[in-house]
ROSE-4610 file (N, C-alpha, C; in Angstrom, 1 decimal, always signed):
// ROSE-4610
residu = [X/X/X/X/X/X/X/X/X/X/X/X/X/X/X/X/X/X/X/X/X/X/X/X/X/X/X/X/X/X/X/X/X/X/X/X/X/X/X/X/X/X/X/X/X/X/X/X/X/X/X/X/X/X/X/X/X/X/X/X/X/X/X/X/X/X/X/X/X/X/X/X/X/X/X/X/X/X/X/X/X/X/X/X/X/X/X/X/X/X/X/X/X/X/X/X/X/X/X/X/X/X/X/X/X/X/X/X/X/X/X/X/X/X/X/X/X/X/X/X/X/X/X/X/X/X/X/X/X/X/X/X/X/X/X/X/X/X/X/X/X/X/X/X/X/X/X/X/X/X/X/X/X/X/X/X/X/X/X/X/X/X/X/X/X/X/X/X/X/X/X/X/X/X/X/X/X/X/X/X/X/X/X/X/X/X/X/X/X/X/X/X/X/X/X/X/X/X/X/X/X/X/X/X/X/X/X/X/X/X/X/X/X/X/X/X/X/X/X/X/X/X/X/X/X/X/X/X/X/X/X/X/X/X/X/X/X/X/X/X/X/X/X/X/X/X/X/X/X/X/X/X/X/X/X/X/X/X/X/X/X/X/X/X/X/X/X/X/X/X/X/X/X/X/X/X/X/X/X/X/X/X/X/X/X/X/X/X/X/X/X/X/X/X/X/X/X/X/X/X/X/X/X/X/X/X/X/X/X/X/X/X/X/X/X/X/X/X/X/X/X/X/X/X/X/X/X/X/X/X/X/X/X/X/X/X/X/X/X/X/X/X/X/X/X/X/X/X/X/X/X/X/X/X/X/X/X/X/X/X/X/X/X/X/X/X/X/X/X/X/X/X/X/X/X/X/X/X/X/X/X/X/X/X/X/X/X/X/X/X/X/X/X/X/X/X/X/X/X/X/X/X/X/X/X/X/X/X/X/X/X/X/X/X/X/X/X/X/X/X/X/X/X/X/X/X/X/X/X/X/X/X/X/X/X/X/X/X/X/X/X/X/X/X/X/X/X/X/X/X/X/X/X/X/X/X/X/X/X/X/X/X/X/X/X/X/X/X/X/X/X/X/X/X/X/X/X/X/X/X/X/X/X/X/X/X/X/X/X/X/X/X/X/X/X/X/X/X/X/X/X/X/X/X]
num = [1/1/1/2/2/2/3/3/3/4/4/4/5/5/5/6/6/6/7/7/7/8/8/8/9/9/9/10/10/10/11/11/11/12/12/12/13/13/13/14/14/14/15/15/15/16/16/16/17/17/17/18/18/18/19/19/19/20/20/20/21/21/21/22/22/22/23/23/23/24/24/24/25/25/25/26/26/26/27/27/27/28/28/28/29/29/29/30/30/30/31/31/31/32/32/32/33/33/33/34/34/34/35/35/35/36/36/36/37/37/37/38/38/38/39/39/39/40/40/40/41/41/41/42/42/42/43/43/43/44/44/44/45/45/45/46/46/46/47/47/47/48/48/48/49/49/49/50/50/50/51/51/51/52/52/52/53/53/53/54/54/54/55/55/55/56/56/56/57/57/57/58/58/58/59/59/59/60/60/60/61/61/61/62/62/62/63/63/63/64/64/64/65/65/65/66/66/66/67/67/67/68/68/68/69/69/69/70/70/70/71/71/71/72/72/72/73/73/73/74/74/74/75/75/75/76/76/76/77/77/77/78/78/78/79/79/79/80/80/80/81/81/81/82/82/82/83/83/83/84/84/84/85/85/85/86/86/86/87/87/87/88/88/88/89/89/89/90/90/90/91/91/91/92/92/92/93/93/93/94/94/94/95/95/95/96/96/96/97/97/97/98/98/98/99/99/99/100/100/100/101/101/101/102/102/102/103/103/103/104/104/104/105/105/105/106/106/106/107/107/107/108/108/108/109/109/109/110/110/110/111/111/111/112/112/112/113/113/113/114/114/114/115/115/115/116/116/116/117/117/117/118/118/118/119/119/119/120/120/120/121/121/121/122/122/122/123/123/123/124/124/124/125/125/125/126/126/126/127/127/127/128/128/128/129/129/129/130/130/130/131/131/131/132/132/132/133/133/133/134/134/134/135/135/135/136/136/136/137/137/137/138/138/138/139/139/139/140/140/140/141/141/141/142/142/142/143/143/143/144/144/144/145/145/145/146/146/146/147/147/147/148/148/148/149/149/149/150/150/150/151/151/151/152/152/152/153/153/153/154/154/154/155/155/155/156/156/156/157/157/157/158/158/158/159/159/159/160/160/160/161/161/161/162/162/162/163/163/163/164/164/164/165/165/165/166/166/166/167/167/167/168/168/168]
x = [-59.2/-60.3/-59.8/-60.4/-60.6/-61.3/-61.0/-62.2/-62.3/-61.7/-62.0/-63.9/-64.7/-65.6/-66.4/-66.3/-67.0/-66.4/-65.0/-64.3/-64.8/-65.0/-65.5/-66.8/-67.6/-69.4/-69.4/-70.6/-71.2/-71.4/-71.4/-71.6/-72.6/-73.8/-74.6/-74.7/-73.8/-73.5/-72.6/-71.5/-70.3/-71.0/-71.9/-72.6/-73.1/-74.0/-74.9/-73.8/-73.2/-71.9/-71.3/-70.6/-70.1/-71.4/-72.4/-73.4/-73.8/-74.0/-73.9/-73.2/-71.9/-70.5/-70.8/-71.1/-70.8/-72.3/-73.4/-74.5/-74.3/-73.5/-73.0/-72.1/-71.2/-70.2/-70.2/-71.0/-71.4/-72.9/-73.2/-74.9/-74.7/-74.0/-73.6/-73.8/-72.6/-73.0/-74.0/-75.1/-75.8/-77.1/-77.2/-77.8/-77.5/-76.6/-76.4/-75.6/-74.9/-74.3/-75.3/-74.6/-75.4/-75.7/-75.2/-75.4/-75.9/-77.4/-77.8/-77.6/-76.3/-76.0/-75.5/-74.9/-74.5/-73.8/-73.0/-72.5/-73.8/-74.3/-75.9/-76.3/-77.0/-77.7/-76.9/-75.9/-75.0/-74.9/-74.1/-73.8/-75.8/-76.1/-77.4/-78.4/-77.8/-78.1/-77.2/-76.3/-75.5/-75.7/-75.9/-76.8/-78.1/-78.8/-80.4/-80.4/-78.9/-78.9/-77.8/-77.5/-76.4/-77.8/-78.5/-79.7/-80.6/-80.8/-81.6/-81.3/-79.6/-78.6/-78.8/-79.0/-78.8/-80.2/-81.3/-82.6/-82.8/-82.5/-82.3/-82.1/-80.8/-79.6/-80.0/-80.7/-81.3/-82.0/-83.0/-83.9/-83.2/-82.2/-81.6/-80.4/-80.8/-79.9/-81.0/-80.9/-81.7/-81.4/-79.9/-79.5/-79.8/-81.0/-81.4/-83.0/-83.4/-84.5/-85.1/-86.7/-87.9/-89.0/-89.6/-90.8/-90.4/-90.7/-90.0/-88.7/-88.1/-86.9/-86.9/-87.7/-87.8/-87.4/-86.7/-86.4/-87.3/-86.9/-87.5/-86.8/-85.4/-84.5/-85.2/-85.5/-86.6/-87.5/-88.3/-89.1/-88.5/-87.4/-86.3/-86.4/-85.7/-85.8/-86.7/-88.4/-89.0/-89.5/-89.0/-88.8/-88.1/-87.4/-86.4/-86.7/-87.6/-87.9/-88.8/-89.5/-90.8/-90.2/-89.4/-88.9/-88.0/-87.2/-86.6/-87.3/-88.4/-89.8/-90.0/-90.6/-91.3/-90.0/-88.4/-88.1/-87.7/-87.3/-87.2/-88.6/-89.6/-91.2/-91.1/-90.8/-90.5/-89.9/-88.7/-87.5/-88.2/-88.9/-89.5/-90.5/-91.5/-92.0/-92.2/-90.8/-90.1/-90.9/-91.0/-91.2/-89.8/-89.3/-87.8/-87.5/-88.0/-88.3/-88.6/-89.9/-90.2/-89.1/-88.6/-87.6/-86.5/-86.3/-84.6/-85.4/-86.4/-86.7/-86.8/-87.7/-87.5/-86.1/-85.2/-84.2/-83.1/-83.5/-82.4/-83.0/-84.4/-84.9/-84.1/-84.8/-84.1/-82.5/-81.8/-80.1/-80.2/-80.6/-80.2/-81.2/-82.6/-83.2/-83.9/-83.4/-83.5/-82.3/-80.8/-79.9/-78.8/-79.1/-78.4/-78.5/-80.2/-80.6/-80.2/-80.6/-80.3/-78.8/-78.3/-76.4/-75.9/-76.7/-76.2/-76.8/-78.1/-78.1/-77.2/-76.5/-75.4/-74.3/-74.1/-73.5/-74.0/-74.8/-75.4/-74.2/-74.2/-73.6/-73.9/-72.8/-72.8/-73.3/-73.0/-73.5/-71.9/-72.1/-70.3/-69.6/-70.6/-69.9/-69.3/-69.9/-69.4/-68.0/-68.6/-66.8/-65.8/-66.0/-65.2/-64.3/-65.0/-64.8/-64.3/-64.8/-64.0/-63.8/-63.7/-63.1/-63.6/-64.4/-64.6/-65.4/-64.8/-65.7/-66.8/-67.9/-69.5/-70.0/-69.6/-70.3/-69.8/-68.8/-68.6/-69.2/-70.3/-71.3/-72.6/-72.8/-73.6/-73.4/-72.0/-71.8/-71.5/-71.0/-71.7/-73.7/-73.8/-75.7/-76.1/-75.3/-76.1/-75.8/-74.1/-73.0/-74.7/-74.5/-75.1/-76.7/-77.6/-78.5/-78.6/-77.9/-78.1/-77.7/-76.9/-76.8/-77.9/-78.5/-79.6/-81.0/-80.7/-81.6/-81.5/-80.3/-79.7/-80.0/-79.9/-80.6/-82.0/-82.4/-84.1/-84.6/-84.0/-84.1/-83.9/-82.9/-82.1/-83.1/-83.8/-84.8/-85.8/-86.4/-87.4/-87.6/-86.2/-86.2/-85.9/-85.8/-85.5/-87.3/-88.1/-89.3/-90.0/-90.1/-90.7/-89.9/-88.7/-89.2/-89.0/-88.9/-90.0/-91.5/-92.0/-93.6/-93.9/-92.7/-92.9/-92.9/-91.8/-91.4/-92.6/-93.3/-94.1/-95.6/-95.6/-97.4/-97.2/-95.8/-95.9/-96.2]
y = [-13.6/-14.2/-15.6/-16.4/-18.4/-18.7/-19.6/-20.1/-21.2/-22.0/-22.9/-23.3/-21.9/-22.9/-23.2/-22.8/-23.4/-24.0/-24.4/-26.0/-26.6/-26.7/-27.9/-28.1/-27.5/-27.2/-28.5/-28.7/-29.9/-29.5/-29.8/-30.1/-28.8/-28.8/-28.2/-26.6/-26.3/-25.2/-24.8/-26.0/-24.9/-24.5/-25.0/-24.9/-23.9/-23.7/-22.1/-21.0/-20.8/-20.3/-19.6/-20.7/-20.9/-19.8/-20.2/-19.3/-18.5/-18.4/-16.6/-15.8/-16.1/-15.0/-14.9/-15.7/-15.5/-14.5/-14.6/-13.8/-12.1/-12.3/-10.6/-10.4/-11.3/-10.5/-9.9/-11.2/-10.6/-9.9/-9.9/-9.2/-7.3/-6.8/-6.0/-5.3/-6.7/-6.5/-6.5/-7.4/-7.3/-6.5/-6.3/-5.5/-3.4/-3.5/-1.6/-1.2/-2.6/-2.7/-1.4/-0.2/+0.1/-0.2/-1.3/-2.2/-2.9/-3.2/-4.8/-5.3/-5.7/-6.7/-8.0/-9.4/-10.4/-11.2/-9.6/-9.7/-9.3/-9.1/-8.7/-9.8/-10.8/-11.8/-13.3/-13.2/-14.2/-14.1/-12.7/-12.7/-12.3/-12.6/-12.4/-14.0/-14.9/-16.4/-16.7/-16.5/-16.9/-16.2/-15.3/-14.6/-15.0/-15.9/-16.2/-17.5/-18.7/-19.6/-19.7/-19.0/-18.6/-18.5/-17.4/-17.0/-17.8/-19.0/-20.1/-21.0/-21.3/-22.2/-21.8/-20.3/-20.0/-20.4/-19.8/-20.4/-21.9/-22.5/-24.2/-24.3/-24.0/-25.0/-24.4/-23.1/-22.6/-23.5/-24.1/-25.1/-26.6/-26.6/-27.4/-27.1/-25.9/-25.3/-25.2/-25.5/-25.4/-24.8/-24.4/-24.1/-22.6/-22.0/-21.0/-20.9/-22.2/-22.6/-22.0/-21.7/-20.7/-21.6/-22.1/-22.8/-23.9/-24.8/-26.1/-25.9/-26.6/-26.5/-25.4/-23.9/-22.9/-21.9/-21.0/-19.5/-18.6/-17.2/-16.3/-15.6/-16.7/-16.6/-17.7/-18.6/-19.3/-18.8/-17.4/-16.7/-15.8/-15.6/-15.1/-15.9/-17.3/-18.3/-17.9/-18.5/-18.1/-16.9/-16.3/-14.6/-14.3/-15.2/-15.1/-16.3/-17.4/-17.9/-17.3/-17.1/-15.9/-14.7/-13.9/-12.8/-13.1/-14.6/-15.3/-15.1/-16.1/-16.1/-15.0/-14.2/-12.5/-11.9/-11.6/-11.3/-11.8/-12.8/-13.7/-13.1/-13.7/-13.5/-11.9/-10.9/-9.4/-9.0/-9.7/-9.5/-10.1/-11.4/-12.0/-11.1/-10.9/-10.1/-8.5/-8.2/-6.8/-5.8/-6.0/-4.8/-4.9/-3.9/-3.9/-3.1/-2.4/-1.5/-2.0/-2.7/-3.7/-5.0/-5.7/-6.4/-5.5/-4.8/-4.3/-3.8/-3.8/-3.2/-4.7/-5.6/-6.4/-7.5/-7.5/-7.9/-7.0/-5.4/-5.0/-4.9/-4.9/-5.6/-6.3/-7.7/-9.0/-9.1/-8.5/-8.0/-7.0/-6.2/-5.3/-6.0/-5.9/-6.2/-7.8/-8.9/-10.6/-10.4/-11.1/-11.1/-10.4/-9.1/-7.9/-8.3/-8.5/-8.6/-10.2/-10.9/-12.7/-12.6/-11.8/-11.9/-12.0/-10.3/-10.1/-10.2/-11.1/-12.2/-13.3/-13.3/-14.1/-14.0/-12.3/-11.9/-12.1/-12.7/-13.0/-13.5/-13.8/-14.4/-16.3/-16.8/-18.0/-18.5/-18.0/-18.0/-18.2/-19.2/-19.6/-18.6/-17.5/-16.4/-15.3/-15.2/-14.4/-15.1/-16.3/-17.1/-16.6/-17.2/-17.0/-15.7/-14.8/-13.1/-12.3/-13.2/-11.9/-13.0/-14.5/-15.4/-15.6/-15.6/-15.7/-14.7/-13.3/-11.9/-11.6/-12.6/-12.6/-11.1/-10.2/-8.9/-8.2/-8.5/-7.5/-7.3/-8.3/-9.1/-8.1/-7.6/-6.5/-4.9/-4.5/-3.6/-3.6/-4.7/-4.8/-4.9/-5.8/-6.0/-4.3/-3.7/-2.1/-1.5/-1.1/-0.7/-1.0/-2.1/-2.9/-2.3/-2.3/-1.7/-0.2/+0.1/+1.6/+1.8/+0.9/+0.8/+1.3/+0.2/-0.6/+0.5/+1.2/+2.4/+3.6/+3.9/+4.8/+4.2/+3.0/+2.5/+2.5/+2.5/+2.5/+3.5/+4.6/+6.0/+7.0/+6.2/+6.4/+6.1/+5.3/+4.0/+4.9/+5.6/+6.1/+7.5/+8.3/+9.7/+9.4/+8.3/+8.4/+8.2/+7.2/+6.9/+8.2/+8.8/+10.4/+11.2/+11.2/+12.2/+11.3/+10.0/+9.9/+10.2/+9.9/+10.3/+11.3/+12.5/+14.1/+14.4/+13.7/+14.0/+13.6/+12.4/+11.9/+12.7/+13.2/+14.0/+15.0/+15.5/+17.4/+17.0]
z = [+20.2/+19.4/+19.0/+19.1/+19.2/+18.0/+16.9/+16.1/+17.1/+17.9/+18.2/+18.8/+19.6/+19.4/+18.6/+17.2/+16.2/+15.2/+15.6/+14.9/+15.9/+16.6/+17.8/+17.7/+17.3/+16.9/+16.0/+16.7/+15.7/+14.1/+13.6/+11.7/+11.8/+12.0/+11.3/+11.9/+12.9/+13.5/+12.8/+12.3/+11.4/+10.3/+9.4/+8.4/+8.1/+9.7/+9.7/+10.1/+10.7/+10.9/+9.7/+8.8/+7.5/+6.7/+6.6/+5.4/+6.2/+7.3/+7.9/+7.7/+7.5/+7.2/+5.8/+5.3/+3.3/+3.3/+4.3/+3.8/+4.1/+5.6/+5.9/+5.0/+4.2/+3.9/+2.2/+1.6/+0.5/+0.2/+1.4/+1.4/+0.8/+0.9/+0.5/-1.5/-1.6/-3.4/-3.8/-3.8/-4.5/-4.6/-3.0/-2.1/-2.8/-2.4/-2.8/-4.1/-5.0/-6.3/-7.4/-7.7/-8.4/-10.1/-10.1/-11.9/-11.4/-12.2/-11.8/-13.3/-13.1/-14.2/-14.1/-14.4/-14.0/-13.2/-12.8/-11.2/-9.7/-10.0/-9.0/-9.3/-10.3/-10.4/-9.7/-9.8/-9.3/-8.2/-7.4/-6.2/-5.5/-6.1/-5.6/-5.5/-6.2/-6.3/-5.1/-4.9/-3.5/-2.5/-2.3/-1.2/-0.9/-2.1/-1.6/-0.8/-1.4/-0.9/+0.4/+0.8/+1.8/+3.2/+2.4/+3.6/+3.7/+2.7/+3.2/+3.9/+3.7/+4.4/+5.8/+6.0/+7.6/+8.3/+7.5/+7.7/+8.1/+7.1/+7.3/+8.7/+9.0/+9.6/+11.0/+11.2/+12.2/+13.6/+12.5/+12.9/+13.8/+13.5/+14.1/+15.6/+15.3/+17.0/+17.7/+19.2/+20.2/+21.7/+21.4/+22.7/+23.6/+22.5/+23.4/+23.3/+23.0/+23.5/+24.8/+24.0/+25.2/+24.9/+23.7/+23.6/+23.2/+23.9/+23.9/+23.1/+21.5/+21.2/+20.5/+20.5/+19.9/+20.6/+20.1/+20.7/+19.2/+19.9/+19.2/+18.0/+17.5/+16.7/+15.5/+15.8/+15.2/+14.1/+14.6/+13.9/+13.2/+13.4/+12.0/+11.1/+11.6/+10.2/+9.2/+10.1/+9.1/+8.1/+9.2/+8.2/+7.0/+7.3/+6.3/+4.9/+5.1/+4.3/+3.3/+4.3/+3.4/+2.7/+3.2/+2.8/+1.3/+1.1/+0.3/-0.8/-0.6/-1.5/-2.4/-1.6/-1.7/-2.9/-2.2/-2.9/-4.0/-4.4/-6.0/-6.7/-6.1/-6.4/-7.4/-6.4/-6.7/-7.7/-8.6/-8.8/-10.3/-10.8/-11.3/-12.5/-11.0/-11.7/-12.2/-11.6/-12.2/-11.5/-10.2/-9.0/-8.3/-9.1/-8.5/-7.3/-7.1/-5.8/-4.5/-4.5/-3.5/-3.3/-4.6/-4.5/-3.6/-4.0/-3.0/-1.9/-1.4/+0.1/+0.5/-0.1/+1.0/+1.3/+0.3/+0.4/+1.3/+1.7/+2.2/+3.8/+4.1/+5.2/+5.8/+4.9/+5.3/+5.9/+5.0/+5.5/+7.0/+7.4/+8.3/+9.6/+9.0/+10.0/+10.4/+9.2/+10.0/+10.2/+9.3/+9.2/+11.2/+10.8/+11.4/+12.9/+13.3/+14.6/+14.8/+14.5/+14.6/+15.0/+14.4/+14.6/+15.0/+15.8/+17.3/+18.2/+18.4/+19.6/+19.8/+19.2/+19.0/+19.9/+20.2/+21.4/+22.5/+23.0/+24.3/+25.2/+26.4/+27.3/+27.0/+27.6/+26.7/+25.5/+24.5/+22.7/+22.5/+21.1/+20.8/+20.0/+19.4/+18.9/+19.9/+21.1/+22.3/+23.1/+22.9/+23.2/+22.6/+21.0/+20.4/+20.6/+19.9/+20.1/+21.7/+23.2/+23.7/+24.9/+24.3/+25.3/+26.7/+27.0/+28.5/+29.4/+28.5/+29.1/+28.6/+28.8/+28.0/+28.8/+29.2/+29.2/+28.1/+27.5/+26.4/+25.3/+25.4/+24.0/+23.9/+25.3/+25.7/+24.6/+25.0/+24.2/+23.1/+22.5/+20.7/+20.1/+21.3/+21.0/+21.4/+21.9/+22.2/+20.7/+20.3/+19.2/+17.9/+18.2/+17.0/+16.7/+18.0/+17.6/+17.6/+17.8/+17.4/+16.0/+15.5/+13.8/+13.3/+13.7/+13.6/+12.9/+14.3/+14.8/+13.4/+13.3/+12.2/+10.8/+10.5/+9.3/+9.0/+10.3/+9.9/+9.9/+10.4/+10.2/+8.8/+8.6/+6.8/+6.1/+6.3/+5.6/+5.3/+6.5/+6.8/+6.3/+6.3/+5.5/+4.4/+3.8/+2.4/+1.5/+2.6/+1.7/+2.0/+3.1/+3.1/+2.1/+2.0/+0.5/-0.9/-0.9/-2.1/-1.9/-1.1/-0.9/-1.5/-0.5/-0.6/-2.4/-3.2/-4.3/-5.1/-5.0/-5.9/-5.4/-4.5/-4.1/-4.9/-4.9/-5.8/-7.0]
């Protein structure tokens, strides 16, 4: 493993880079913390701006451009702006439920998936990580979505039996 190609990345690649690791890495606390007390509000103000930093700075990479300087990583961004929104919005006005669904969305499934396209063949995170052998990027983007797969599944038996709990 190389940091070199994103010391060598232009500015606003280390940037997004930089606030993408602080969003996976602290995405966690505030996200599944079961106190929401001052440590949640905090690491949760840096997590909103961390994920807007990556949103931002998005907009200005182009190198896996499909529609003109747009890829379909793009429409994460804005997923992720909206979703920003929504959850402050949520949180605000004390729908705290909907607040942590769409905030733990945003983490597994903009965040999660955006990430690991990242493993693609020529992508500077696939460099970095396995130097040269861009098929290896393959079997993390597989590893990765079957996470993926398992969280949405978790997701999914957990709101079925709230359902089940709140119809009896």
């Amino acid at each position: 493993m190389s940091f070199e190609p994103f010391l060598t990345a232009p500015l606003h690649i280390q940037i997004h880079v930089a606030a993408a690791v602080i969003s996976v890495a602290l995405g966690p606390l505030p996200l599944y913390r079961q106190r929401r007390d001052r440590l949640h509000k905090i690491s949760g103000y840096i997590w909103v701006i961390a994920m807007f930093t990556v949103a931002l700075t998005a907009f200005m990479i182009h190198s896996f451009a499909v529609l003109g300087p747009f890829s379909p990583l793009h429409g994460f961004a804005l997923l992720t702006f909206w979703s920003l929104w929504r959850g402050v919005t949520l949180a605000r006005r004390g729908h705290i439920h909907a607040h942590q669904a769409t905030f733990r969305s945003l983490y597994w499934f903009g965040l999660m998936i955006a990430g690991l396209a990242n493993f693609m063949p020529d992508r500077r995170t696939n460099e970095a990580v396995f130097a040269g052998q861009d098929h290896l990027g393959w079997w993390v983007i597989g590893a990765g979505a079957m996470v993926l797969i398992l969280v949405a599944r978790a997701g999914r038996a957990k709101d079925d039996g709230v359902r089940a709990a709140s119809a009896s």
